[in-house]
C-alpha positions as CSV (number, residue, x, y, z in Angstrom):
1,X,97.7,149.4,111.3
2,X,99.1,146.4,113.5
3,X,96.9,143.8,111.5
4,X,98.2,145.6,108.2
5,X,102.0,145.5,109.5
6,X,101.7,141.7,110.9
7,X,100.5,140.7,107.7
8,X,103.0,142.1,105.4
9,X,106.0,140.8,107.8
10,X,104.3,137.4,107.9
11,X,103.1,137.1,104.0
12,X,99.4,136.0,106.0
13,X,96.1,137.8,105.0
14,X,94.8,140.1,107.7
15,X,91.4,138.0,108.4
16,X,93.9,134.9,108.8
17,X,95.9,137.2,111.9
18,X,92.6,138.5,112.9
19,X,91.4,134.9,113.2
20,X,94.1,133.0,114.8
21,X,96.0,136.1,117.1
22,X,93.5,138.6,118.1
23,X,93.2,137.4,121.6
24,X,96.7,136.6,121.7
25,X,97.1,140.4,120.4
26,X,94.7,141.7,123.1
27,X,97.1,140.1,126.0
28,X,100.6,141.2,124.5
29,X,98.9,144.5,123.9
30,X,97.2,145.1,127.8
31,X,100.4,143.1,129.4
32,X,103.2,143.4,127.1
33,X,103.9,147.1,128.3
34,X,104.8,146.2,131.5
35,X,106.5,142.6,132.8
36,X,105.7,144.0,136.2
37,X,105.0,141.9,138.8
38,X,102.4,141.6,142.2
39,X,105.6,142.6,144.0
40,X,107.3,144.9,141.9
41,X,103.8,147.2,140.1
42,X,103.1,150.5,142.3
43,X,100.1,152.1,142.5
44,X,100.9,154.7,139.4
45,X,101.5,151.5,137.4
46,X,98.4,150.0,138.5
47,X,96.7,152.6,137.5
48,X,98.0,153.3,134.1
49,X,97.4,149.9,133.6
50,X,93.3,150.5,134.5
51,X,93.0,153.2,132.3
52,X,94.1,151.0,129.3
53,X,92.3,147.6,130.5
54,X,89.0,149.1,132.4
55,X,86.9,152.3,133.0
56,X,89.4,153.4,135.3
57,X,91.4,153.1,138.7
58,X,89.6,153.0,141.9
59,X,91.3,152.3,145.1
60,X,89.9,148.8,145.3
61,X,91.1,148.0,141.3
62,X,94.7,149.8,142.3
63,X,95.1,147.2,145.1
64,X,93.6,144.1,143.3
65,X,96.5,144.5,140.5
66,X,99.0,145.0,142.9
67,X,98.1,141.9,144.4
68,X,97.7,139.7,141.2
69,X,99.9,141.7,138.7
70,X,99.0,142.9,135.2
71,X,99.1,139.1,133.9
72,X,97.1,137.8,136.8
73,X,94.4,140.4,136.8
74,X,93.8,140.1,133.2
75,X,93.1,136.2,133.2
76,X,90.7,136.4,136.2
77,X,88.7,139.1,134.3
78,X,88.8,137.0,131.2
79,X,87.4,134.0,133.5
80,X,84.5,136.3,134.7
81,X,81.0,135.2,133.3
82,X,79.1,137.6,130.6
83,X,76.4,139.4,131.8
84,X,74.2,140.1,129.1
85,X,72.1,143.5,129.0
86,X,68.9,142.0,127.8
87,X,68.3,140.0,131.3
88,X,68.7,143.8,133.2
89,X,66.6,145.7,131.4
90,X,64.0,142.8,131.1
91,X,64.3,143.1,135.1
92,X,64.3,146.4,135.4
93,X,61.0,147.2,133.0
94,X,59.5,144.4,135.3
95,X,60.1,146.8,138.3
96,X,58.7,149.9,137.1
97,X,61.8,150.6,135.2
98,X,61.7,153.3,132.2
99,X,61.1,152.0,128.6
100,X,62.3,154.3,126.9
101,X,65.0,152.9,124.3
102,X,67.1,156.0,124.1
103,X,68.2,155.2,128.0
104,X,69.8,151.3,126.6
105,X,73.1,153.3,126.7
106,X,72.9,154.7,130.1
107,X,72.1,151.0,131.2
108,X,75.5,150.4,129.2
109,X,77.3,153.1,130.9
110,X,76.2,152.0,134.7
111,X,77.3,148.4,133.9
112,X,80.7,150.2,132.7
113,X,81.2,152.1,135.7
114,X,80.4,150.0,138.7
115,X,80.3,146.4,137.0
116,X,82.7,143.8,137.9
117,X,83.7,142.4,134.5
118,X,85.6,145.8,133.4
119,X,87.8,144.2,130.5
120,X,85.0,142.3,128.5
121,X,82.8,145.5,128.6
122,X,85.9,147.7,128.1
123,X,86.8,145.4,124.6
124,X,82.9,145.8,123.7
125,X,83.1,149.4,123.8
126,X,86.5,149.5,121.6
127,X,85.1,147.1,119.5
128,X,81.8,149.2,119.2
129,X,84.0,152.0,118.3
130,X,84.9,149.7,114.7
131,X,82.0,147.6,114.2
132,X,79.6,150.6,114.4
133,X,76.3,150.8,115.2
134,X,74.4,153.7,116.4
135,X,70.8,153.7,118.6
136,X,70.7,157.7,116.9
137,X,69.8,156.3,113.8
138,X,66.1,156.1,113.4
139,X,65.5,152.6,112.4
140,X,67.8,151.2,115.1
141,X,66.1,153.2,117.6
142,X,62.9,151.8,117.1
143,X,63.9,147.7,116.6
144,X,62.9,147.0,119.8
145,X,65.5,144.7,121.6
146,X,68.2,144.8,118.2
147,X,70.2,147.7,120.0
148,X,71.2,146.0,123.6
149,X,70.8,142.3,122.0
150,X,74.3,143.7,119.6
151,X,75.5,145.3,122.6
152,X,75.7,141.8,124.2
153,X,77.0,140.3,120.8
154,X,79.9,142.2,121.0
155,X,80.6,141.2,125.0
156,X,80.0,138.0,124.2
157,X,82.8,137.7,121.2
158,X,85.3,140.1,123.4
159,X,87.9,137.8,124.2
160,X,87.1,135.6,120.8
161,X,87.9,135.2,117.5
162,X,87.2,138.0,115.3
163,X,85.8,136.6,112.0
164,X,83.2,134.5,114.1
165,X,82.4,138.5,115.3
166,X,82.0,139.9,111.6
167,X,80.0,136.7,110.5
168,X,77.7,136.8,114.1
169,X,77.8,141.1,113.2
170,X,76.5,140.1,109.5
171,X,73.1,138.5,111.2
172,X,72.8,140.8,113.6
173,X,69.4,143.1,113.4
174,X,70.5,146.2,114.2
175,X,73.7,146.3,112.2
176,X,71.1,145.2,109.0
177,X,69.1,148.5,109.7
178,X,72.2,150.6,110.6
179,X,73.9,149.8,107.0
180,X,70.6,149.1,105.0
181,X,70.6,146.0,104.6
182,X,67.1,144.8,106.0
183,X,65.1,142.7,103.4
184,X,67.9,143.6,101.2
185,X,67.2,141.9,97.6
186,X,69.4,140.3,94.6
187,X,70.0,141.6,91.9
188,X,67.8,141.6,88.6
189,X,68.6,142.9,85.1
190,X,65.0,142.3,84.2
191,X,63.3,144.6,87.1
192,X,66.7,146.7,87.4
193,X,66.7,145.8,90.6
194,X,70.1,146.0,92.4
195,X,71.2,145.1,95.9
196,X,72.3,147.7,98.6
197,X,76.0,147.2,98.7
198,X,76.4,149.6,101.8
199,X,77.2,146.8,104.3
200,X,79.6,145.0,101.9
201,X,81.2,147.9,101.5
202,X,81.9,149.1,105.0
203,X,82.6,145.3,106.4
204,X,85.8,145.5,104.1
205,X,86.9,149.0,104.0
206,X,86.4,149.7,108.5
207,X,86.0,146.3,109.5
208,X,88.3,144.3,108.2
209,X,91.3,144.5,105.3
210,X,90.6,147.9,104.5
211,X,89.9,147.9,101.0
């Protein structure tokens, strides 16, 4: 709805905003609620602010906004490195670690909790939440690394620019099983042969100009 209200005040398509203002967007939106600064943010403050920009508040998170402020916090999370999920599980397999594919998410969910680059993995999981894809279904499930390899695709593109995310999306293995479009073919008049239009469909009605 805020892409769809920018673009009918500015006369810009939606992919246009997406593409030149979602970070922007992300900052205004996490910072723009409060002009608070290291001296002036109490602890309630801080922690509202956690439970919109991380996993939640913990004593040490309360006291490292209060120091830097809403502002400062947010650009030394942005400036943290991307730890990818491939390299942990690889690791952990290696030392006797379970291999079972159904546990990528509680791999996902630790990192959440107790890792130190909250915001990136925070915007991952909203962005999940659109660009959906799901280790339930059947085919994703058994891909072998597609499931946590688009799990670091979308922590890799959390602070970027949101077509480059849809275009990296559109290559991406387990999207192509989720929404059918594995070894998808063109279409043919003379074999009726005609392309599965289920990933075209759902990239512009949910994930982009809503069509």
């Amino acid at each position: 709805m805020l892409m769809l209200g920018l673009a009918r005040a500015t006369g810009m398509p939606v992919a246009l905003i997406q593409q030149r203002f979602f970070p922007a967007l992300l900052l205004a939106i996490l910072s723009g609620w409060s002009a608070a600064t290291a001296e002036t943010l109490s602890r309630e403050e801080a922690a509202r602010f956690l439970i919109q920009a991380s996993f939640g508040p913990t004593p040490e998170a309360i006291d490292e906004v209060q120091a830097l402020g809403t502002t400062g916090w947010l650009e030394d999370q942005m400036a943290r490195p991307d730890l990818p999920l491939i390299p942990l599980l690889r690791t952990s397999r290696e030392n006797g670690g379970s291999k079972d594919r159904a546990r990528y998410s509680d791999y996902f969910w630790s990192t959440a909790l107790h890792g130190e680059d909250q915001l990136r993995t925070r915007m991952a999981f909203a962005l999940s939440e659109i660009v959906v894809v799901s280790i339930q279904d059947p085919e994703v499930r058994t891909s072998g690394p597609a499931f946590p390899e688009y799990i670091d695709l979308l922590e890799r593109h959390a602070f970027g620019n949101y077509c480059q995310l849809i275009r990296d999306v559109s290559f991406s293995p387990a999207m192509a099983f989720y929404l059918t479009f594995y070894q998808n073919q063109r279409s043919d008049s003379g074999t009726g042969v005609v392309p599965d239009e289920n990933y075209a469909r759902e990239v512009m009605q949910l994930f982009t100009i809503g069509l």
